[in-house]
C-alpha positions as CSV (number, residue, x, y, z in Angstrom):
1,X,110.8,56.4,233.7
2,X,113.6,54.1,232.3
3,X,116.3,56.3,230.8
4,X,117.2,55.5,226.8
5,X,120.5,53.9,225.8
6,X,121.2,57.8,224.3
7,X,120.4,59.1,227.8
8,X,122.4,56.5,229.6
9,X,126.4,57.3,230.0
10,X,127.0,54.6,232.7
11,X,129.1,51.6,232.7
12,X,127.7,47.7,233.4
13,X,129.8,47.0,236.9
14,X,129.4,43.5,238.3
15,X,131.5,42.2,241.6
16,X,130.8,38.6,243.0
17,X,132.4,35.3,244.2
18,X,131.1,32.4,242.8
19,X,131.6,29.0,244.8
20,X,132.9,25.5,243.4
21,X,131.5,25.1,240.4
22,X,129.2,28.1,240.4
23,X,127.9,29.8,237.5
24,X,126.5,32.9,236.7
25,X,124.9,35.1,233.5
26,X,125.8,38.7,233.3
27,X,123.1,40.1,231.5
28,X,124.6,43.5,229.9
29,X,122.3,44.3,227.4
30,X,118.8,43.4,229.4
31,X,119.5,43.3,233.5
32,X,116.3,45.0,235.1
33,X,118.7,47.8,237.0
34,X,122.1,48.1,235.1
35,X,121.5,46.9,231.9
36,X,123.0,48.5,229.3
37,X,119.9,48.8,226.6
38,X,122.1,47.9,223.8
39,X,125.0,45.4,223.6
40,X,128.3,46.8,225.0
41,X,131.1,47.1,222.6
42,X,133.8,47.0,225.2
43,X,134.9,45.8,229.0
44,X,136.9,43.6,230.8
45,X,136.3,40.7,233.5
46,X,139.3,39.8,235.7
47,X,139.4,36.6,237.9
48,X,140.9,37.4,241.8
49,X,140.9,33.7,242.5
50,X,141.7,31.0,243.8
51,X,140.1,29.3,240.9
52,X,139.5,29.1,236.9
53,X,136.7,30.6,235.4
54,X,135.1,30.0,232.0
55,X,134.1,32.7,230.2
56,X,131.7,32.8,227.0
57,X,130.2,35.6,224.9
58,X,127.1,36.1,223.4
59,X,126.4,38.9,221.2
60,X,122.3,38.6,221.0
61,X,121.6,36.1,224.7
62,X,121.2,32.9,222.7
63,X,124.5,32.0,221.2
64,X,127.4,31.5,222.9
65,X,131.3,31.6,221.7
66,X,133.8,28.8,222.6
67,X,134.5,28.8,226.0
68,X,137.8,30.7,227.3
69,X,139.7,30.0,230.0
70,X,140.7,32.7,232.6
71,X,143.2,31.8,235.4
72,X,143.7,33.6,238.6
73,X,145.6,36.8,238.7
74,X,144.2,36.8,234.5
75,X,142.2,39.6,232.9
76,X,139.9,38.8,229.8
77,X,139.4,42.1,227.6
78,X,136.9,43.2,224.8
79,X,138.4,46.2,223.0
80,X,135.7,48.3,220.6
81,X,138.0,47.7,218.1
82,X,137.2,43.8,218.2
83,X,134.2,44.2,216.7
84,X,132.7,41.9,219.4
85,X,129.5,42.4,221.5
86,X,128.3,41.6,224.6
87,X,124.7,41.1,225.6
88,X,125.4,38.3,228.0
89,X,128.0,36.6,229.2
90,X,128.2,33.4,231.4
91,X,131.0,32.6,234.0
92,X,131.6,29.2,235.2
93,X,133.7,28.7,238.2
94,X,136.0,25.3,238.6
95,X,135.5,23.2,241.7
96,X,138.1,26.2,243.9
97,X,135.8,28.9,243.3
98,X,136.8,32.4,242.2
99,X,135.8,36.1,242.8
100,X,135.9,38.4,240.2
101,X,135.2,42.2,238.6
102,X,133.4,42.7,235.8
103,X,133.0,46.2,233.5
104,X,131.5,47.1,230.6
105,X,130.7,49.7,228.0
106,X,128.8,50.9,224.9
107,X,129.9,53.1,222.2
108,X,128.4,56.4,221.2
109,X,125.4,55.5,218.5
């Protein structure tokens, strides 16, 4: 039995290296094992290179904000207090390639 968002107290964790102009969706609210339930409120992504990534938001998994640029050795942070959520977000890798780490959070309801 899938546990409740009120049940749940872990993080969303995603590792990976994505090749030259690889792309990926991290899919906080809805992935099958980790997902959150809900939109997180709060987490960070950090690039560990070579490359650039591309980084946008979406607070409901069908709109997307303007696309942010996150260089090597670069950490991109969502704070609570931002009033920003994060159901999905999609990374884009330039033609180097980059590894990064990925965390995120909810709230208490």
């Amino acid at each position: 039995m899938k546990a409740t968002p009120f049940e749940r107290h872990l993080e969303f964790v995603d590792e990976d290296t994505l090749s030259a102009n690889g792309e990926k969706y991290l899919y906080i609210k809805n992935d099958d094992t980790w997902g959150l339930e809900v939109p997180a409120d709060s987490g960070y992504l950090i690039n560990d290179g070579p490359g650039t990534l591309t980084i946008r938001n979406s607070d409901d998994g069908e709109h997307y904000s303007k696309a942010r640029t996150v260089k090597s050795g670069e950490t991109i942070v969502w704070e609570n207090d931002d009033d920003v959520w994060n159901h999905t977000v999609h990374i884009t890798a330039d033609s180097s390639g980059a590894s990064y780490r990925a965390a995120f959070a909810r709230s208490r309801w």
